[in-house]
C-alpha positions in Angstrom: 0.0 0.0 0.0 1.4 3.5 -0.9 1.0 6.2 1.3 1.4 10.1 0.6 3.4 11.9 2.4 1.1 14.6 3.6 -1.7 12.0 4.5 -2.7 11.5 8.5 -4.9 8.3 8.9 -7.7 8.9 11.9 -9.4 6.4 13.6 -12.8 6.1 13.5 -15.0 5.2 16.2 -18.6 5.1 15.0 -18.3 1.1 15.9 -17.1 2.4 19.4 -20.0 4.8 19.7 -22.6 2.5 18.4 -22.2 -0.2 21.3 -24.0 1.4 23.4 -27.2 1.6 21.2 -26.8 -1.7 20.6 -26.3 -3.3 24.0 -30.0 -2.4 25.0 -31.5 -3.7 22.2 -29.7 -6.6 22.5 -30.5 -7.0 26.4 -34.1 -6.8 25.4 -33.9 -9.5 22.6 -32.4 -11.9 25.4 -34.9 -11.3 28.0 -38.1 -11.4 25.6 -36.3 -15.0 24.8 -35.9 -16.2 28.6 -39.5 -15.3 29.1 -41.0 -16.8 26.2 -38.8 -20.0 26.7 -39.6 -20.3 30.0 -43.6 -19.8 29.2 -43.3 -22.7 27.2 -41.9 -24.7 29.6 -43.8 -24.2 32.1 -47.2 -24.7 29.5 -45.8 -27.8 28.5 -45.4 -29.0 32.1 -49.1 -28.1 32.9 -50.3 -29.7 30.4 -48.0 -33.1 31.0 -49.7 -32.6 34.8 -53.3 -32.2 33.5 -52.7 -35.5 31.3 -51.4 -37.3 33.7 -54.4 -35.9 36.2 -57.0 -37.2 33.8 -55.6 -40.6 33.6 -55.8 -40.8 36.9 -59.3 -39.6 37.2 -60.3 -42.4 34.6 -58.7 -45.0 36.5 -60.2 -44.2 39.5 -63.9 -43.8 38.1 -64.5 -47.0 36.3 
């Protein structure tokens, strides 16, 4: 690569200074995730216990 003499290279940050609008969004997106994972699990388990309640209903009530 071939500089000029005269040339100064800055850095540039905008990557730096967009992290922090990032991070929140980012945040968010996890949590709405744990919450809607775990609300699944939880249905799923409640309806494994409801199952498991009417078989034993049936058994019981011939």
């Amino acid at each position: 690569m071939i500089r000029e003499g005269n040339v100064d290279l800055l850095a540039d940050h905008s990557l730096l200074l967009a992290i922090p609008a990032f991070l929140p969004a980012v945040a968010l997106v996890g949590l709405v995730l744990f919450i809607a994972i775990r609300d699944r699990r939880a249905e799923k388990r409640d309806s494994a216990e409801d199952r498991s309640a009417q078989t034993d209903r049936t058994e019981e009530n011939p």
